[in-house]
C-alpha positions as CSV (number, residue, x, y, z in Angstrom):
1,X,2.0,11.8,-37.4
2,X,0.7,14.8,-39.3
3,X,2.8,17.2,-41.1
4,X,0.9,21.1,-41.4
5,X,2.6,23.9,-42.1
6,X,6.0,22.6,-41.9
7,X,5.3,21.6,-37.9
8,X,4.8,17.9,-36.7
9,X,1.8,17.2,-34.9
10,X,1.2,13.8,-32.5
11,X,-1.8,11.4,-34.3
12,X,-3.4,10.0,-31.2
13,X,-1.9,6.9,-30.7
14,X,-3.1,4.5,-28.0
15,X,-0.3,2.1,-25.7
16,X,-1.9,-0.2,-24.0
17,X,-0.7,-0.2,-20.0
18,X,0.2,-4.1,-19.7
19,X,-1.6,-6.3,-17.1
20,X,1.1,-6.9,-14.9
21,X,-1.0,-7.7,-12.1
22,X,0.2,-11.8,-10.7
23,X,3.8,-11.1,-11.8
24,X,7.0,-10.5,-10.3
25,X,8.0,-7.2,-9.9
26,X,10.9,-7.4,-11.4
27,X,9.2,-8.7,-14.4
28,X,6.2,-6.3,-14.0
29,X,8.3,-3.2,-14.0
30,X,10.2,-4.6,-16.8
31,X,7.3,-4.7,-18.7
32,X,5.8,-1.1,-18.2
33,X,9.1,0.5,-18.8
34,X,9.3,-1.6,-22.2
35,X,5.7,-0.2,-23.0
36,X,7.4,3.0,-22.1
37,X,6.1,3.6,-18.8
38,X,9.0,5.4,-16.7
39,X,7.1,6.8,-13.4
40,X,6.4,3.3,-11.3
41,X,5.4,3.3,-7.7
42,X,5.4,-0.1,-5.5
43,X,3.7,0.0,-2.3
44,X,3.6,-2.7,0.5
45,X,-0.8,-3.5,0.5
46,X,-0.4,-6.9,3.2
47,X,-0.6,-3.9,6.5
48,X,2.7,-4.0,7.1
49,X,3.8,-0.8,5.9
50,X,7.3,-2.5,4.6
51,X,9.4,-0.7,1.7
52,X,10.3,-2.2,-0.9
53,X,13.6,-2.7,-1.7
54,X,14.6,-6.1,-3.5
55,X,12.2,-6.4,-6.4
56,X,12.9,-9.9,-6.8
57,X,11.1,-10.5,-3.0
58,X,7.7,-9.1,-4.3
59,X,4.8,-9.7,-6.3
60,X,2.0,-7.7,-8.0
61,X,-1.6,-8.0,-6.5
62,X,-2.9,-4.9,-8.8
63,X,-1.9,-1.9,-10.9
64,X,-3.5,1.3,-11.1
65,X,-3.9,2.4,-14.0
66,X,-5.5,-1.4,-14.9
67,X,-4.7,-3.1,-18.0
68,X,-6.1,-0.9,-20.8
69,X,-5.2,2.6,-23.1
70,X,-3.8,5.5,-22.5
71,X,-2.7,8.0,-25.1
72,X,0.4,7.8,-26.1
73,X,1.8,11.3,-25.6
74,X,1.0,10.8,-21.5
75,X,2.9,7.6,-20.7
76,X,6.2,9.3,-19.7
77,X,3.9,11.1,-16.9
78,X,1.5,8.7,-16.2
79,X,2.4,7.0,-13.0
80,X,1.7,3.4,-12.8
81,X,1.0,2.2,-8.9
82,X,1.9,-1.4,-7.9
83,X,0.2,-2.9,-5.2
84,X,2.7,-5.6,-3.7
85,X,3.3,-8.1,-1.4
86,X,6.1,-9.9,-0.6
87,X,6.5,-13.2,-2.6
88,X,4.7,-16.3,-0.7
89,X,2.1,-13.8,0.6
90,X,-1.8,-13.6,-0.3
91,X,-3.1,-10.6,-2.3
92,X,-5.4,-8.9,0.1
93,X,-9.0,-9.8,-1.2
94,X,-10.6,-6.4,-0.5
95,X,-9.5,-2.9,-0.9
96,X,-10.0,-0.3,2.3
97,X,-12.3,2.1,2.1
98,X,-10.6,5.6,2.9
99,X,-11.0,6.6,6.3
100,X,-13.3,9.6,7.7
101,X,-11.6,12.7,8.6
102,X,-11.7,12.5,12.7
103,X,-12.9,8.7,12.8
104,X,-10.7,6.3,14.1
105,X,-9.8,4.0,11.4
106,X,-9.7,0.2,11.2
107,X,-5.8,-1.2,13.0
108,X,-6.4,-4.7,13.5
109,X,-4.0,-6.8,11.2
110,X,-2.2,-4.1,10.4
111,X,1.5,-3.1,11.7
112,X,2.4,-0.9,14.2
113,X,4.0,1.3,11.3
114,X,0.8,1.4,9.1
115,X,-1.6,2.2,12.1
116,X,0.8,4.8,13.5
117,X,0.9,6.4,9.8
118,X,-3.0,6.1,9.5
119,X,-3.7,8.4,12.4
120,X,-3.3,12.1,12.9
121,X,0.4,13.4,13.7
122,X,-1.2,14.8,17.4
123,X,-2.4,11.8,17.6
124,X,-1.1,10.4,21.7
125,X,-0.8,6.4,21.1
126,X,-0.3,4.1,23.8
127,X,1.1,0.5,22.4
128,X,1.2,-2.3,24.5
129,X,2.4,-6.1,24.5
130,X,-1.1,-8.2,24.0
131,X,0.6,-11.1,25.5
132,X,1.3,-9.4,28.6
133,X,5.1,-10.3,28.3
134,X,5.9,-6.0,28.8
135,X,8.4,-6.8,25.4
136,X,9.1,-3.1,23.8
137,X,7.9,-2.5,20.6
138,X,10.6,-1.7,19.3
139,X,10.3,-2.7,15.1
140,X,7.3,-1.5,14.2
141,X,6.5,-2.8,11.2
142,X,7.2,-6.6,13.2
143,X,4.3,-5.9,15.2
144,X,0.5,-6.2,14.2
145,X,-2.4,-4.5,16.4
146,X,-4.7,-7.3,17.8
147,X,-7.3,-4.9,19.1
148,X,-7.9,-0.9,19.5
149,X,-9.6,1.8,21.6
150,X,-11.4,3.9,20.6
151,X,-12.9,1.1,18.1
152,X,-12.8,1.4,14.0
153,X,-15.6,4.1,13.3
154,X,-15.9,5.9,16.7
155,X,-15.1,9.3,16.7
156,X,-11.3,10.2,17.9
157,X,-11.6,12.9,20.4
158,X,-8.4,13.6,21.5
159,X,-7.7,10.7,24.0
160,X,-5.1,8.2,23.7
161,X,-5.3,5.6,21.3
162,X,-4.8,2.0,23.1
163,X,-3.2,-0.3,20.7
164,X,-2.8,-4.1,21.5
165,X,0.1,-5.9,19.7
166,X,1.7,-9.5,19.1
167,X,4.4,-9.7,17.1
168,X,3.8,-11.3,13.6
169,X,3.6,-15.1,13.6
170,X,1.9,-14.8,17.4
171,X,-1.8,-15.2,17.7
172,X,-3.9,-12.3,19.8
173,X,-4.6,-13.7,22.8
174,X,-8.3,-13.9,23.9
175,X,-9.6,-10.8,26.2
């Protein structure tokens, strides 16, 4: 710190974000708030849509910011985003692109929670038991979509949306 004038100001000192990415979150959001990150978001990234509630259940695939600098004077509003999984779970290997506006986006693998949330609120959705056992779907984020209409890509024109579900732990039965 500099002193002019009588008035303090802030040298520009650098605080590394840590790498957190591989640990537990617990651990992980230990570590940014001893680096003095305070503002720490986890989000569920396996397409299940899940909140997390027991840190000790999850683990960290990656962190946005990365490992790295940021100035000193911005880590109490810097947010630090935590992509998770639950514990015992792969990492997802590639991130999503971001979806065109009016395009139906890609649902297969992912819950019934994450594709409802990835579609327009208008949107009409028709779900379906894949199995063609007529069970409800009923907990949406215990159901994954095996196959959609319109497909990932076509333009979504205001028809329903056919989604074709299993419950997690089923496979999707061949067409």
């Amino acid at each position: 710190m500099w002193m002019i004038a009588g008035i303090v100001l802030a040298s520009t000192v650098v605080a590394p974000v840590p790498d957190v990415a591989g640990q537990g979150l617990v651990m992980a959001v230990q570590a940014l708030k001893d680096a003095g990150y305070e503002r720490i978001k986890s989000t569920d990234v396996s397409g299940r849509g899940r909140i997390v509630v027991v840190r000790r259940d999850w683990k960290v695939c990656r962190q946005q910011p990365g490992a790295g600098a940021v100035r000193a004077d911005t880590r109490r509003q810097t947010q630090v985003e935590l992509s998770v999984v639950k514990v015992g779970e792969n990492c997802p290997t590639r991130v999503e692109a971001p979806v065109r506006p009016g395009f139906m986006p890609a649902l297969s693998g992912k819950s019934v929670r994450v594709a409802r949330q990835s579609l327009p609120g208008r949107t009409t959705i028709r779900i379906t038991d894949a199995t063609g056992q007529n069970r409800l779907v009923f907990w949406d984020t215990a159901w994954r979509v095996c196959t959609q209409t319109p497909a990932a890509g076509q333009p979504l024109t205001g028809g329903p949306v056919l989604l074709r579900t299993v419950k997690y732990g089923e496979a999707c039965p061949a067409r």
